[in-house]
KOLGU-752378 format. One record per residue: residue in one letter; x, y negated, z of N, C-alpha, C in turn. Coordinates in steps of 0.05 Angstrom, whole numbers, plus 5000, padded with zeros to 4 digits. Layout:
AXYZXYZXYZ;...
***
This chain:
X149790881261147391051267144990881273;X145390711301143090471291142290371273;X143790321258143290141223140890411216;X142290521211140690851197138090811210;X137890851237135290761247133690571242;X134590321239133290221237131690131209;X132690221185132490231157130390461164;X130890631176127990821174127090701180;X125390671202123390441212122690221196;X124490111189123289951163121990051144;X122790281125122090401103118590501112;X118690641135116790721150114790561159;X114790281165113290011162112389951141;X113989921124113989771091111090011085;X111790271082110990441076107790431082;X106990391103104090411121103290141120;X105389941110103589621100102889681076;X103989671056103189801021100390001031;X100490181041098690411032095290211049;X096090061070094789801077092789661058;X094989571043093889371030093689491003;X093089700999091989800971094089690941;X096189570951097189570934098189640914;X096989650881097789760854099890050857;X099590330851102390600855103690470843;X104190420809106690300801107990060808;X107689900827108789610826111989650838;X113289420829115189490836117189470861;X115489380878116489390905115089800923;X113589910907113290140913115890340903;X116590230880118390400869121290370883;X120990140886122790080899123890250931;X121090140946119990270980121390660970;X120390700950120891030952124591070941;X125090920928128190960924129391000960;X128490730974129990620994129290911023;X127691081017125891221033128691611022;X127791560994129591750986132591790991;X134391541005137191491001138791621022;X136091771044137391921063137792151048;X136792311038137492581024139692511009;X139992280995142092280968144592040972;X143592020996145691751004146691530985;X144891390967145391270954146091090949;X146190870974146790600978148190611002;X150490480999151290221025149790071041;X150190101060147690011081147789701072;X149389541058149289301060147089221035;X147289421015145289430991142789431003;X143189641021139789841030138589581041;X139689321066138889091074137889001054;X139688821031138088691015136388820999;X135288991000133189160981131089060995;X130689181022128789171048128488871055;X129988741042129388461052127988301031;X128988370999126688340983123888400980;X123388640992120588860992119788661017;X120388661037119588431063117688191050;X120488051038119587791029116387771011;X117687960995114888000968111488040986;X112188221008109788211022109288001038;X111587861042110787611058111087711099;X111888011095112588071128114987951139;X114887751161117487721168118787901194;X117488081209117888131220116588431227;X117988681235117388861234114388991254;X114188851279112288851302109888741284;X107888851279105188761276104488681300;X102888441295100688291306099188491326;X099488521359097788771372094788581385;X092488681376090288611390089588831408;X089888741432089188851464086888751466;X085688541462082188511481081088291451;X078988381454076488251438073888171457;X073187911450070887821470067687791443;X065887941449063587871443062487681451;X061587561443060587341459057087291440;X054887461458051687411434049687501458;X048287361448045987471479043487631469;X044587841445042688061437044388261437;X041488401467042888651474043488891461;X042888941428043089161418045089031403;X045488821399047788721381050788841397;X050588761424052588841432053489081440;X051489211441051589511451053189701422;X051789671400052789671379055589651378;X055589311371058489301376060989451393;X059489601419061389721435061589911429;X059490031408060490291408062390321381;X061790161356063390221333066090091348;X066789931365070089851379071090101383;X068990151406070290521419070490681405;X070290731393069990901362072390921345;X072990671331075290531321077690521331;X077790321354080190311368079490311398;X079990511410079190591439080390481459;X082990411443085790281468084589931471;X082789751451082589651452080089441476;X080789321487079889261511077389051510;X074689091504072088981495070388821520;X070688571517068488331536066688291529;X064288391544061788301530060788041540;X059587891529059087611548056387591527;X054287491550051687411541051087131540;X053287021541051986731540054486511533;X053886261528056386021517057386011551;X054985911567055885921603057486091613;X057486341603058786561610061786581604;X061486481582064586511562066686251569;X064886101578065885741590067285961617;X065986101629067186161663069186351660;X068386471640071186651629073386601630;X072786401609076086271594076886071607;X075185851624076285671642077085641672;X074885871679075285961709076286221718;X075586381707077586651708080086751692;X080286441674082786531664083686691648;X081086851634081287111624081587131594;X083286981578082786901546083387241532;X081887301507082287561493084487471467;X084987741458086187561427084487511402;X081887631412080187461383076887421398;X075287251390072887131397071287261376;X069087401383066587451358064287181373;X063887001367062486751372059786731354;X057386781371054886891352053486551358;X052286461336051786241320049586101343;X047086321347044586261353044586291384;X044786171406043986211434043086011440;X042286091468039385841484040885731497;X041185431501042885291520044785191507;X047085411498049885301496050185501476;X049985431452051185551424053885561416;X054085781396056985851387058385571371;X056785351364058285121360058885011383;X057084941405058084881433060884901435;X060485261442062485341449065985291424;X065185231397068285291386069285031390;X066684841390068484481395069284491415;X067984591437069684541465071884651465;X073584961462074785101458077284891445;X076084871417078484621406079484381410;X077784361425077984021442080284071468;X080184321479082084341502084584271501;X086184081519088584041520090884231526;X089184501526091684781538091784931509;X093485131510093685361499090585461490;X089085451505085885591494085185521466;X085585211466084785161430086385401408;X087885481412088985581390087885891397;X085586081419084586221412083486301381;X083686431370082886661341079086661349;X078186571332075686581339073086611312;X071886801313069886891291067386741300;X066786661283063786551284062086841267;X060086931284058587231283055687141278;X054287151248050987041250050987201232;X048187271241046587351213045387191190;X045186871197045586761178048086681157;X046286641126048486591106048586281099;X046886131106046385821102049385731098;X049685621073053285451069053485301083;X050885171095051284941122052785021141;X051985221158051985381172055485381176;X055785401153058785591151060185351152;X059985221134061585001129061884771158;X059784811177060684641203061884831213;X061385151223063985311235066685271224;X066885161196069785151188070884811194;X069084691192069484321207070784421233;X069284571254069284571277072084761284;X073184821264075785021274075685291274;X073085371260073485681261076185801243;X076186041260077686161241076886321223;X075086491223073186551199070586491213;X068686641186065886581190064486871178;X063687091192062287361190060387281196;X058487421168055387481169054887801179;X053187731201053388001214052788271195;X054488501193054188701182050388791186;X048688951169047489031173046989361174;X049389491167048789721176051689741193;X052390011204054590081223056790121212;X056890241184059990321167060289981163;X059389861161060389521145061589421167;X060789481196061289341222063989461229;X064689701219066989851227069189671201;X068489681172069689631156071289301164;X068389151173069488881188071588891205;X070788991227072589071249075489211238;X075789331232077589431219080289231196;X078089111187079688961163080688651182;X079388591197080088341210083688451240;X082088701246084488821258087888821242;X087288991221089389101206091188841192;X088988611181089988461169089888121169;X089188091198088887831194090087541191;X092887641190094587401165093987461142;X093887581140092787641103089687361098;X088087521107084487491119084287201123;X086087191133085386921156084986631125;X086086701105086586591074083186501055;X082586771067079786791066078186631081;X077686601103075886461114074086581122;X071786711102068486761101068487081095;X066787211103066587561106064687581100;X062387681071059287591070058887841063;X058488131090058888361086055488411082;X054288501073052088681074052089001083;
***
């Protein structure tokens, strides 16, 4: 009866990654996904079959593991106040459970993450500040001898300069977003970096308009 359970849940995963990732109706790991989905009505496999089916369809997507990736907190980090305000509201909007830091400054984000201890699971790191810029801040970040270097961190500009980009990716970013200019593109960002960012992460660069 566990087994049974747990092959749902699988099928039920598999199912909501495909429809995810837009992947082709006929391909054949869908045709497949709906045989393996149908075998409770018609009992058609041996649970030992039904495994290796589900473990091919796994593989092909490249999922090793049924638990998606959970992002609990995202840190802004830009010292334009409508930038952020924005931002808080398409988050709240989107995903409400998710837990949003606004930080106005590189100083700010240094006392965060080194003195209060407070690391998020992804950085939006905006390019342009006074003092202590979002390069500042990603070399320092990667330079650290703890756990912090390996923070998930977006470099956030409204510039498109290849320069630009190309030292955020020297410097360890993990991607590089040109800030959305209207609000559906900021949700679509947000969204797509949520849902998929082992996929994404392949990508690098987001040059959303």
């Amino acid at each position: 009866m566990r087994l049974r359970q747990q092959q749902t849940n699988a099928g039920l995963f598999l199912y909501k990654r495909i429809s995810e990732r837009k992947i082709r109706q006929h391909s054949w790991q869908v045709k497949l996904l709906m045989i393996l989905l149908m075998k409770h009505i018609f009992n058609l496999f041996p649970p030992l079959i039904e495994f290796v089916m589900y473990a091919a369809v796994f593989k092909f997507l490249k999922i090793e593991t049924m638990k998606e990736e959970v992002i609990r907190s995202i840190c802004l980090v830009d010292d334009d106040d409508d930038d952020r305000m924005i931002f808080a509201e398409v988050l709240s909007e989107i995903y409400p459970s998710i837990d949003l830091q606004l930080v106005e400054s590189g100083a700010d984000l240094s006392q965060k993450l080194y003195v209060e201890n407070n690391s998020p699971d992804i950085i939006f790191l905006n390019v342009n500040m006074p003092m202590k810029n979002g390069f500042d801040c990603l070399k320092e970040i990667r330079e650290r001898p703890d756990n912090l270097k390996f923070l998930k961190i977006i470099m956030f500009s409204t510039s498109k300069n290849p320069d630009t980009i190309q030292l955020s990716m020297q410097l360890g970013a993990d991607f590089y977003a040109v800030k959305p200019v209207s609000v559906n593109d900021l949700k679509n960002l947000i969204t797509k970096i949520i849902m998929d960012w082992e996929v994404l992460r392949h990508n690098k660069v987001f040059l959303l308009n």
